[in-house]
C-alpha positions as CSV (number, residue, x, y, z in Angstrom):
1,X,15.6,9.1,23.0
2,X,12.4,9.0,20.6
3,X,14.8,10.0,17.9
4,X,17.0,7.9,18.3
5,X,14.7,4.8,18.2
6,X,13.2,6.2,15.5
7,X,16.3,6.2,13.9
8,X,17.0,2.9,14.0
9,X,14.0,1.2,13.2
10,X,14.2,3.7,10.0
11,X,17.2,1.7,9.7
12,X,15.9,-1.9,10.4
13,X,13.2,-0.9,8.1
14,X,15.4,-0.1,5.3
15,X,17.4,-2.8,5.5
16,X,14.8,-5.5,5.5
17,X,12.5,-3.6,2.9
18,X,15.6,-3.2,0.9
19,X,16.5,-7.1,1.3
20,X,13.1,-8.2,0.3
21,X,12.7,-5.8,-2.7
22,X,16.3,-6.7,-3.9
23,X,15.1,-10.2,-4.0
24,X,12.2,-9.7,-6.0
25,X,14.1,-7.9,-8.6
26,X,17.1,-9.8,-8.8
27,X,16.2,-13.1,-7.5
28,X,13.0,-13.4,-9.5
29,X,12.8,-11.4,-12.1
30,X,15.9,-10.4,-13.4
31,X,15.9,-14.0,-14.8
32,X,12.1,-14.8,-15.7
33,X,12.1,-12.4,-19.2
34,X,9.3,-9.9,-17.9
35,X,9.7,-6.3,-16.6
36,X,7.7,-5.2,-14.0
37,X,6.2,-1.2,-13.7
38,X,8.5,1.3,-12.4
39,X,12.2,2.2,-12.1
40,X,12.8,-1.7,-11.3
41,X,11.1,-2.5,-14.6
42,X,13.3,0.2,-16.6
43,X,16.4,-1.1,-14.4
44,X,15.6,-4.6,-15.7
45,X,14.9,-3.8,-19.2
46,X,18.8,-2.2,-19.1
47,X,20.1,-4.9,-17.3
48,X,19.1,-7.3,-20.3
49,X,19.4,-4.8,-23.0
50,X,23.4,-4.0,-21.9
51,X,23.6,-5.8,-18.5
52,X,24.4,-2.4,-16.7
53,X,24.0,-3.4,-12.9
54,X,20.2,-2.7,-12.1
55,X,20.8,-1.4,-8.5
56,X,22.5,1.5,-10.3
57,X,20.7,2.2,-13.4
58,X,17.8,2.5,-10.8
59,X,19.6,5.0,-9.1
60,X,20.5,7.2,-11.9
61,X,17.1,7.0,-12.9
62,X,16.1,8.6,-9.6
63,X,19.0,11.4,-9.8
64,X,16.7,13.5,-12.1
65,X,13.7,12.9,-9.9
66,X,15.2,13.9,-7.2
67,X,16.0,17.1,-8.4
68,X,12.7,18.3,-9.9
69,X,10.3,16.7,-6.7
70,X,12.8,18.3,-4.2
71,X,10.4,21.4,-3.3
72,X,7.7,19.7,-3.7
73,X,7.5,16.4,-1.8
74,X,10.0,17.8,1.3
75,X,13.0,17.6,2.6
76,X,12.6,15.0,5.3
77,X,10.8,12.9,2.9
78,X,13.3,13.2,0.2
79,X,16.6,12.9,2.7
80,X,14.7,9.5,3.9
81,X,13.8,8.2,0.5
82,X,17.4,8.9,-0.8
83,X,19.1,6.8,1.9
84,X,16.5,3.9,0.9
85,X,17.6,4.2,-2.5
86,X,21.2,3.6,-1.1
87,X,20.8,0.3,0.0
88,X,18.3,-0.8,-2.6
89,X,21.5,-0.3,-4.8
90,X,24.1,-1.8,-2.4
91,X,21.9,-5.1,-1.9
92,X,21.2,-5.1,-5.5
93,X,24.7,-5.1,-6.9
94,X,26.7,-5.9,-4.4
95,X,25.0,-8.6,-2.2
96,X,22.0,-10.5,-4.5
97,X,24.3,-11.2,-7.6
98,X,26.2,-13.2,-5.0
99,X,23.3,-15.5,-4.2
100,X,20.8,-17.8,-6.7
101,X,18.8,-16.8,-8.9
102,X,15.4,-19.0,-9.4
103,X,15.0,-20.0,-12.9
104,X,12.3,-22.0,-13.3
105,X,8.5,-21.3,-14.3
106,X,8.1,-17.4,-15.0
107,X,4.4,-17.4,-13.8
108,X,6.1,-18.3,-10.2
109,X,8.8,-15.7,-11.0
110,X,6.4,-13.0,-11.3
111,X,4.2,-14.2,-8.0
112,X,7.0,-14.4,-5.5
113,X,8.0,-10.9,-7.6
114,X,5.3,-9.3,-6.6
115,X,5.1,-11.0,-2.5
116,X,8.8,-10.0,-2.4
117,X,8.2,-6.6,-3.7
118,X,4.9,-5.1,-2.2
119,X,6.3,-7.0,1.5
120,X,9.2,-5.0,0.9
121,X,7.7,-1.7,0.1
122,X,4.9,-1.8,2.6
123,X,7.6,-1.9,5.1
124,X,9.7,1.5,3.7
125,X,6.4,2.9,3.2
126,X,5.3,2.4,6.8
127,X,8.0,4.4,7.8
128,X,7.5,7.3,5.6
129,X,10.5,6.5,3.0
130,X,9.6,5.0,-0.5
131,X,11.8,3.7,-3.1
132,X,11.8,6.8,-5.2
133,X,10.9,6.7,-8.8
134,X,7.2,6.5,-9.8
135,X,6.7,7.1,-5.9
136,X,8.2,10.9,-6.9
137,X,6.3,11.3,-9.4
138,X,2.8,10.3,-8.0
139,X,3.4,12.2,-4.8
140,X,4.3,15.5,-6.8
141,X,1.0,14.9,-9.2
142,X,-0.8,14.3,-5.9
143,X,0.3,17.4,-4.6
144,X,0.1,19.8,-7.8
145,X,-2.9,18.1,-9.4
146,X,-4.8,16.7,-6.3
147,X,-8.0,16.1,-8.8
148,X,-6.2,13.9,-10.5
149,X,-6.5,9.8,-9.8
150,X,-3.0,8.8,-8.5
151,X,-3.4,5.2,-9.3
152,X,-4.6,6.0,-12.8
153,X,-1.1,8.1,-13.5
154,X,0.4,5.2,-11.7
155,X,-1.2,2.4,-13.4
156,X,0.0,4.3,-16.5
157,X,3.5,4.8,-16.0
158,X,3.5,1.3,-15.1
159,X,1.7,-0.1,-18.3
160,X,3.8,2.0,-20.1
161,X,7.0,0.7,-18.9
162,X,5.4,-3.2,-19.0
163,X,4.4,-3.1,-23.0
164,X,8.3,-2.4,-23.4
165,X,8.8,-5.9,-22.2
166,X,6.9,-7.3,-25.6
167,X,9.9,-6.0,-28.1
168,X,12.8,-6.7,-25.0
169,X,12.4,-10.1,-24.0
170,X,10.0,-10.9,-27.7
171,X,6.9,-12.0,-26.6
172,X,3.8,-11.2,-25.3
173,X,3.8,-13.1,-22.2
174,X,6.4,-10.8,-20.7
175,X,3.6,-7.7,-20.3
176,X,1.1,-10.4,-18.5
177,X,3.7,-11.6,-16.6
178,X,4.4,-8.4,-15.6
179,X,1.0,-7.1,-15.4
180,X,0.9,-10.2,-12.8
181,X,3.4,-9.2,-10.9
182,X,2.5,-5.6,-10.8
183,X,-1.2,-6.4,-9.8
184,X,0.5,-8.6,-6.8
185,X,3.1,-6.2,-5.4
186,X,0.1,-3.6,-4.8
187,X,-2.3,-6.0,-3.4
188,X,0.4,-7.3,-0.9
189,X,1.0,-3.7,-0.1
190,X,-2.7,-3.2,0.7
191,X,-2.9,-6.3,2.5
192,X,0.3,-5.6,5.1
193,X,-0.2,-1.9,5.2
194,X,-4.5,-1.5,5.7
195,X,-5.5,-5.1,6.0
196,X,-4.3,-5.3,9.7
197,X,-6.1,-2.1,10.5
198,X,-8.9,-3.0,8.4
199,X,-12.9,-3.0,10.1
200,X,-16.2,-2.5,9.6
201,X,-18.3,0.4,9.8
202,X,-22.2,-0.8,10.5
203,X,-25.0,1.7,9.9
204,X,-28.0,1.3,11.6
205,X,-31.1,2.8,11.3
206,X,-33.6,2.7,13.9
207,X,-36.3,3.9,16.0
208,X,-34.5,2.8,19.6
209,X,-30.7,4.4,19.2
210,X,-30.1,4.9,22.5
211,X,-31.5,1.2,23.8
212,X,-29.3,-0.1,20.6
213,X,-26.3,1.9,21.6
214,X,-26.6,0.5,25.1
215,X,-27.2,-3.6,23.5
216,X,-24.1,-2.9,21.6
217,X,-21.8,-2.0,24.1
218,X,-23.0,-5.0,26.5
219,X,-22.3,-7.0,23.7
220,X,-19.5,-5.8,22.8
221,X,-18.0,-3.1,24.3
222,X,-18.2,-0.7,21.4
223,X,-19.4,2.7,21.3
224,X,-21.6,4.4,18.9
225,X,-22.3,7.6,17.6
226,X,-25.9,8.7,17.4
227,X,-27.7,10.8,14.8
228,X,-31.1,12.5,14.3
229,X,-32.3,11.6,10.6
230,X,-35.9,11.6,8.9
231,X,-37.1,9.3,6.9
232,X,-36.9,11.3,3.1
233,X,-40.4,9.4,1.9
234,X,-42.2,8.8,5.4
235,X,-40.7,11.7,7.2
236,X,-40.8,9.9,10.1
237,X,-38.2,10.4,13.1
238,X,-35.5,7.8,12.9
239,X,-32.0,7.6,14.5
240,X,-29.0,6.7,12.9
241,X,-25.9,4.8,14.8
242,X,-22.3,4.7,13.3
243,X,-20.8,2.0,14.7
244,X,-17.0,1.4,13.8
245,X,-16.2,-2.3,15.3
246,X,-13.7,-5.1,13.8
247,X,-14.9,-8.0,11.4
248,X,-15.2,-10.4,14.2
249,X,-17.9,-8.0,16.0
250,X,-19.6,-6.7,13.2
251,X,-21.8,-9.7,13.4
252,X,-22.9,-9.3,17.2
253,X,-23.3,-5.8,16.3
254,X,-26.0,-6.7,13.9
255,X,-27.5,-8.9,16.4
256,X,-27.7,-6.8,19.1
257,X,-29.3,-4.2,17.3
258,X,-32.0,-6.4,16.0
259,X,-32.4,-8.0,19.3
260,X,-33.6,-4.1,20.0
261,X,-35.2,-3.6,17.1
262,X,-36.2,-5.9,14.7
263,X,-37.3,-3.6,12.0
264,X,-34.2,-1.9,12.0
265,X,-31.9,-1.1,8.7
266,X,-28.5,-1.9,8.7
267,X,-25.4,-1.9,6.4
268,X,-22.0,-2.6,6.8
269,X,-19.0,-1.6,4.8
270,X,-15.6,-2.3,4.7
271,X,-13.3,0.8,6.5
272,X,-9.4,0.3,5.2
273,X,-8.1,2.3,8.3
274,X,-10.2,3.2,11.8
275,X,-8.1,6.0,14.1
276,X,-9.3,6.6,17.3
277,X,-9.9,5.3,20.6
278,X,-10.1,1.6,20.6
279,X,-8.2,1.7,17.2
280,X,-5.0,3.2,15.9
281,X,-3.9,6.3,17.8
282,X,-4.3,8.9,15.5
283,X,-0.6,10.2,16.7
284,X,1.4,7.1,15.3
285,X,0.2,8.2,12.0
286,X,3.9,9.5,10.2
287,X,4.1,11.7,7.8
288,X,5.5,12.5,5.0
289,X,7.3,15.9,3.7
């Protein structure tokens, strides 16, 4: 039964990620004069250069790929990122070139790009399918290379394939438009993927952790964890509470710890993604390979 429903919401999820990312690179950009990072960007780039349909050119991209990240990103992972690319192709050549294009300012072009695009891939992602290309290739450095920064072999793939825009389309506003949209797409994937699951995480140091504990889960009703610490210059005794709580409580947090103690030392950061009890349950998490 669980498979099953998994099943089709894979499916839902492909279909709506696929109708949203087809959008953004047909409906928006295939028309503005910019190319965007990635396959799509290289897709586009053909598409102008010799008008080859972009759904396909994207998928011949991803043939060679797909053979050399085969072993090393996983079947299941692969299988599920291949049937993505499917119907990425079959909404970008068979359905989208049936609909309007937008035409007007590129700068809007490259927004709605990049709203379209990252709203679409936080969905396949969410699921634990991508839209191959970089995605391949990132997930294999990530897995051969793990010292190495994803996003900066990301962010250079990308750049690379956005400068190509300046001799395609002839000007120099095609790599900031593109550079636009790029920065867009991954902020709108942040924003849909961690920003709903996003908290806080206050720190408090004090000499009263257990009475703070206690304030903050009348206040509340959050837990803490308590630590021993010592004070590196005073070496005096002090306690430590994590507290992980959403934004909306992280200011009655604070207050109810200085209602305890009023000399206490707090910070609070920014956590992407809390699992646990209370939070995300840690099984939902999928998995990829």
């Amino acid at each position: 039964m669980k498979k099953n429903r998994d099943f089709i919401l894979d499916l839902i999820s492909d279909v709506a990620g696929s109708i949203l990312y087809a959008a953004g690179v047909y409906s928006f950009a295939s028309r503005a004069d910019f190319a965007p990072g990635g396959i799509s960007g290289l897709s586009l780039i053909a598409h102008t250069l010799w008008g080859f349909p972009i759904g396909m050119v994207s998928l011949v991209l991803n043939l060679p790929l797909i053979l050399l990240s085969y072993r090393i990103i996983g079947r299941r992972f692969l299988l599920k990122s291949v049937r993505t690319i499917l119907f990425n192709t079959v909404f970008l050549d068979l359905v989208f070139p049936h609909l309007p294009c937008y035409e007007g300012n590129p700068l809007l072009a490259a927004l709605f790009y990049g709203v379209c695009m990252g709203s679409g891939l936080a969905i396949i992602y969410m699921r634990g399918s991508s839209t191959g290309g970089t995605d391949f290739l990132t997930m294999s450095v990530k897995l051969l290379r793990p010292h190495l920064s994803i996003g900066a072999v990301t962010m250079t793939i990308d750049l690379f394939v956005i400068l190509l825009g300046w001799p395609v389309f002839g000007n120099v506003d095609a790599v900031l438009y593109g550079i636009i949209a790029t920065f867009v797409a991954s902020t709108v994937i942040d924003k849909i993927m961690y920003g709903t699951e996003a908290g806080k995480l206050v720190i408090i140091i004090t000499t009263a952790g257990k009475e703070t504990a206690e304030r903050i889960d009348q206040s509340c009703a959050r837990g803490s964890t308590l630590l021993l610490a010592k004070g590196a210059y005073t070496e005096a005794d002090r306690q430590v509470l994590l507290c992980a709580c959403s934004k909306s409580q992280a200011y009655k947090v604070r207050h109810a710890a200085y209602e305890v103690d009023p000399q206490a030392f707090i910070m609070i950061t920014e956590t992407s993604t809390v699992f646990g009890e209370g939070f995300i349950d840690p099984t939902d998490n999928v998995k990829i390979g």
